[in-house]
C-alpha positions in Angstrom: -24.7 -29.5 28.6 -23.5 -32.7 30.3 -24.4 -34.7 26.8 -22.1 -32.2 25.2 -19.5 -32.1 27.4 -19.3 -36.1 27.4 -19.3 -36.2 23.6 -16.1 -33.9 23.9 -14.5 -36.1 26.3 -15.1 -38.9 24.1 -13.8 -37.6 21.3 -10.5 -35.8 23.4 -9.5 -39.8 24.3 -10.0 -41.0 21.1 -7.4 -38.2 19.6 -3.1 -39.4 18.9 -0.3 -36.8 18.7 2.3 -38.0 16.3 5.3 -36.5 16.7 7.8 -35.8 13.6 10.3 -38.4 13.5 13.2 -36.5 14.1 12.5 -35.1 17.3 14.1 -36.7 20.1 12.5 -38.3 23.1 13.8 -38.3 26.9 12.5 -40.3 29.9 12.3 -37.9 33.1 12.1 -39.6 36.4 9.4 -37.4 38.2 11.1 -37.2 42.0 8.5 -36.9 45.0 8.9 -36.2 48.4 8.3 -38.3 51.2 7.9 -38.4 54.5 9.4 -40.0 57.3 8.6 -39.7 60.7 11.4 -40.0 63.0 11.1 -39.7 66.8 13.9 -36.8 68.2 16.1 -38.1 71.1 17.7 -34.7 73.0 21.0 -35.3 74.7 21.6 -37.4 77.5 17.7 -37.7 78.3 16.8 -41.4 77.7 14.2 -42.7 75.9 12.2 -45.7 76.7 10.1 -48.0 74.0 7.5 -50.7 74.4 8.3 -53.7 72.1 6.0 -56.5 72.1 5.8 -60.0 70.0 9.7 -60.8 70.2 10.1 -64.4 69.4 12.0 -66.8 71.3 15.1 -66.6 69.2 15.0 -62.4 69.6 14.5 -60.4 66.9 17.1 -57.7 64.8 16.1 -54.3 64.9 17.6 -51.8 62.9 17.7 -48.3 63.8 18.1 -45.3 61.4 19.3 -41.9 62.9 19.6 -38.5 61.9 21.7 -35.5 63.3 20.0 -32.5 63.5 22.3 -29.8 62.5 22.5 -25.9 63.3 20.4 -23.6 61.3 23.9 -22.1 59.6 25.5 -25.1 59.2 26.1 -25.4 55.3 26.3 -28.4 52.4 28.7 -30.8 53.5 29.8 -29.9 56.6 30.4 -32.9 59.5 28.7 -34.0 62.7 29.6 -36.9 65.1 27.2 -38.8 67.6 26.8 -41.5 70.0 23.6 -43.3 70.5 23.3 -46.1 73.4 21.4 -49.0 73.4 20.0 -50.5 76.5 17.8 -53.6 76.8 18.0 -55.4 80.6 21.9 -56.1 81.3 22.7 -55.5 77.5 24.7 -52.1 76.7 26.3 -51.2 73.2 27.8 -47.7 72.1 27.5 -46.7 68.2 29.4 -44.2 67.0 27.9 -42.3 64.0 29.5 -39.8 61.5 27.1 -37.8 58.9 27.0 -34.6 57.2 24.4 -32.5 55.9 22.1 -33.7 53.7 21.2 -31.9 50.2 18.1 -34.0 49.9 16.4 -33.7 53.3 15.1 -30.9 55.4 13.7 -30.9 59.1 10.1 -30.0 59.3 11.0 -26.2 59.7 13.7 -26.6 56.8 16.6 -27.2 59.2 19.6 -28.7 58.3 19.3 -32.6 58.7 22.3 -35.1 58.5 22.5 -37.8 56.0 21.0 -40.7 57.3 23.1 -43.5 59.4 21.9 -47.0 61.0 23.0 -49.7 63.0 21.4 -53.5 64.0 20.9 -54.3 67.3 19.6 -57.4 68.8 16.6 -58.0 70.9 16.5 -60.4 73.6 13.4 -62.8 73.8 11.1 -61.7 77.1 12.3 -58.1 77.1 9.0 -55.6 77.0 11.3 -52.2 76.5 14.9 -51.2 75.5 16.5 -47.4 76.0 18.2 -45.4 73.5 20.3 -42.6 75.1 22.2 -39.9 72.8 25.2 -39.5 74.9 27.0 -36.4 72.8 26.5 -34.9 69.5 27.7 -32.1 67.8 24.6 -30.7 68.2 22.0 -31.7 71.0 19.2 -33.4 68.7 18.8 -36.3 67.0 16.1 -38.1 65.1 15.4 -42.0 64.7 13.4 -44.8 63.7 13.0 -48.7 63.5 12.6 -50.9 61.3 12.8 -55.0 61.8 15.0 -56.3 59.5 17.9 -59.3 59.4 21.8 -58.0 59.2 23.6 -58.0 56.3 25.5 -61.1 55.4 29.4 -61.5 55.7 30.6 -62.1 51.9 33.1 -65.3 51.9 36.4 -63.7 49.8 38.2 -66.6 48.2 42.3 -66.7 48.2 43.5 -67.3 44.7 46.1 -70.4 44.2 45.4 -71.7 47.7 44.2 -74.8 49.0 41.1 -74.6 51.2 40.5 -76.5 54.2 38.1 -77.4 56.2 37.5 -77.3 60.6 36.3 -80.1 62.2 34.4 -79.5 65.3 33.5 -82.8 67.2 31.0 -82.9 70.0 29.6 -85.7 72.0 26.9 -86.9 69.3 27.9 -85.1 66.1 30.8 -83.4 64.0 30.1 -80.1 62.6 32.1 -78.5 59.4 33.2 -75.3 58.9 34.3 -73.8 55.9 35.8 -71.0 54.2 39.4 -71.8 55.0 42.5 -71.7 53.1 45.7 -73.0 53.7 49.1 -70.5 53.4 52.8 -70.5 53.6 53.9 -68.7 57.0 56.3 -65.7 55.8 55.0 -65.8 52.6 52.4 -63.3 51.4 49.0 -64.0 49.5 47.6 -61.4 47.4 43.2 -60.9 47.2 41.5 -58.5 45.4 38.3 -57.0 47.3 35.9 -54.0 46.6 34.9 -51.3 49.0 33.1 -49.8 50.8 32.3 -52.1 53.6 34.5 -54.0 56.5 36.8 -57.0 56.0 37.1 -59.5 58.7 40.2 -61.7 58.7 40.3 -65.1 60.6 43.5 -67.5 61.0 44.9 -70.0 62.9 48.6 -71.4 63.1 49.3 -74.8 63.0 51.4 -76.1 65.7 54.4 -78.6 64.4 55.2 -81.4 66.9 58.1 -79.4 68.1 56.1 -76.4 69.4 54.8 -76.8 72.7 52.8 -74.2 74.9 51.2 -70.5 73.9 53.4 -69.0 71.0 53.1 -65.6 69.3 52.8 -64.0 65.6 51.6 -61.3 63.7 49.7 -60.6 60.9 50.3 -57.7 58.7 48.1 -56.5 55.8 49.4 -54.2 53.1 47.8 -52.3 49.9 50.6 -50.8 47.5 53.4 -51.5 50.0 51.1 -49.0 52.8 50.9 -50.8 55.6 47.6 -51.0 56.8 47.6 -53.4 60.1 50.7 -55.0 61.7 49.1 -56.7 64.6 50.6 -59.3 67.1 48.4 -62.1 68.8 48.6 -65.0 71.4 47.5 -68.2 70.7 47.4 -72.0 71.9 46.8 -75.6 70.8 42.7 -76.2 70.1 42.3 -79.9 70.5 38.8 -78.8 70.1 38.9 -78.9 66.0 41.4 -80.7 63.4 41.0 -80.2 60.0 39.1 -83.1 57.8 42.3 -82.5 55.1 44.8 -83.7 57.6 43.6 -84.7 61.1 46.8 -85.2 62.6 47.8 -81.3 62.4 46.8 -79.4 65.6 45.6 -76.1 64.7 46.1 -73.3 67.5 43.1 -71.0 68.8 41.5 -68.9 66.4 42.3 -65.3 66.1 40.8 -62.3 64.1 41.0 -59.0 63.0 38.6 -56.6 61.1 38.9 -53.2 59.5 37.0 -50.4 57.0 37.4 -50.4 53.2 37.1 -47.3 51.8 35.3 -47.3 48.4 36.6 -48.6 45.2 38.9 -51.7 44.7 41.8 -53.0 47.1 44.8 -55.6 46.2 45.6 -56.3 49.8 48.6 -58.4 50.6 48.4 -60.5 53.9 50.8 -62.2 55.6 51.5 -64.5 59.1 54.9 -64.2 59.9 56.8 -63.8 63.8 56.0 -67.4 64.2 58.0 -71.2 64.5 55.1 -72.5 62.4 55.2 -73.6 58.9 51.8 -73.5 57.7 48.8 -71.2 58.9 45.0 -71.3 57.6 43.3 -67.7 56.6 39.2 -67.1 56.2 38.6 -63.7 54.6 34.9 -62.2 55.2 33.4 -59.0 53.6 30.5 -56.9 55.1 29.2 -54.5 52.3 29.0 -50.9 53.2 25.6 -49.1 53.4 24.2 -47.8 50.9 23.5 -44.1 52.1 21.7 -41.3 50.8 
């Protein structure tokens, strides 16, 4: 019998089908579930956890999180939270915004939000950190860790401008930075940038010899004549830096300002104005979105 039934097998694999040749053929992609065990924080009861083998430069942790959601809540529908993170004298907040998932299902088939993370930082000679759910929508939430490096901030370059470069000198060595370009106070520069993800803005005036003490501008930043930030800052001489392009210009203090993109492209317009100087320098970083579910 087992002769017989090896002969068949044998001669089973040996067989082809050949299908007609006009008959069309699809690939499927076959999707399987998997599971993912998440550990549930309940509101405002902290949770401590052991974390060993931290280098001496700390480590970046990042932290996934799931909202657990009401049994009736439906497809689409919104929930807020706020998770802190505690490790020794270090405190940060994140604020999180999800809706329900259609892929993913609690272990009773519950409702479970999209998934959201964050990167936090931990210290060198820490043994524990706290995460606290300090309010939600609903009073459950689920996370889990994973060690992994931060995304990288994406240099944007300004078109038609010239860049310039910081000088940084210290008691044994001069360090570069890069990554900056040099604009016309008053006059706007156009950049074209793709969401979604977060756009940092960096600049510096330059002080002519006339200007003396703290002086004041603003820097506004447009998209189809919508103004999306008008801000005002503060600033100072830096006789910290110069710029290797012209070391006799004293640039001022560096200022910032960061803000969401929403998804698809952007043709920002940014502009220094509110200010006795002539000149200004402008770095333009991009932090891609995540890539959620």
């Amino acid at each position: 019998m087992n002769l017989l039934r090896l002969l068949f097998t044998l001669v089973v694999y040996a067989g082809e089908i050949v299908p007609p040749g006009n008959i069309p053929k699809v690939g499927l992609k076959v999707l399987r579930s998997v599971v993912s065990d998440y550990y549930l924080l309940s509101a405002n009861k902290p949770a401590e956890f052991k974390v060993t083998g931290i280098p001496d430069s700390g480590a970046w942790l990042r932290v996934y999180s799931r909202l657990w959601f009401e049994n009736n809540a439906k497809p689409g529908e919104k929930g807020i939270y706020v998770l802190r993170f505690i490790q020794g004298k270090t405190e940060q907040q994140f604020h999180l915004q999800t809706q329900v998932s259609t892929s993913t299902r609690g272990p009773a088939g519950q409702p479970i939000g999209k998934w959201r993370s964050f990167y936090v930082h931990l210290l060198p000679g820490g043994d524990h950190f706290q995460l606290i759910l300090d309010s939600a929508s609903t009073d459950t939430v689920g996370v889990r860790f994973r060690f992994q490096l931060p995304r990288l901030w994406e240099q944007v370059k300004i078109p038609n401008a010239s860049p310039m470069t910081l000088v940084y000198q210290t008691e044994s060595i001069a360090i570069r930075k890069t990554g900056y370009f040099k604009l016309e106070t008053g006059k706007p520069v156009n950049i074209l940038v793709s969401g979604p993800g977060q756009l940092r803005l960096r600049f510096r005036i330059d002080y002519d010899p006339g200007m003396t003490g703290p002086q004041s501008f603003i820097v506004e930043v447009s998209e189809n004549n919508n103004q999306l930030v008008n801000r005002t800052f503060r600033t100072k001489k830096d006789k910290t830096v110069h710029y290797l392009e012209n070391a006799e210009v004293i640039p001022s203090t560096e200022r910032s300002l960061s803000f969401q993109l929403s998804e698809g492209e952007h043709r920002l317009g940014v502009i220094i104005k509110g200010t006795l100087a002539k000149s200004a320098v402008l770095a333009i970083d991009r932090l891609p979105g995540e890539k959620y579910e």
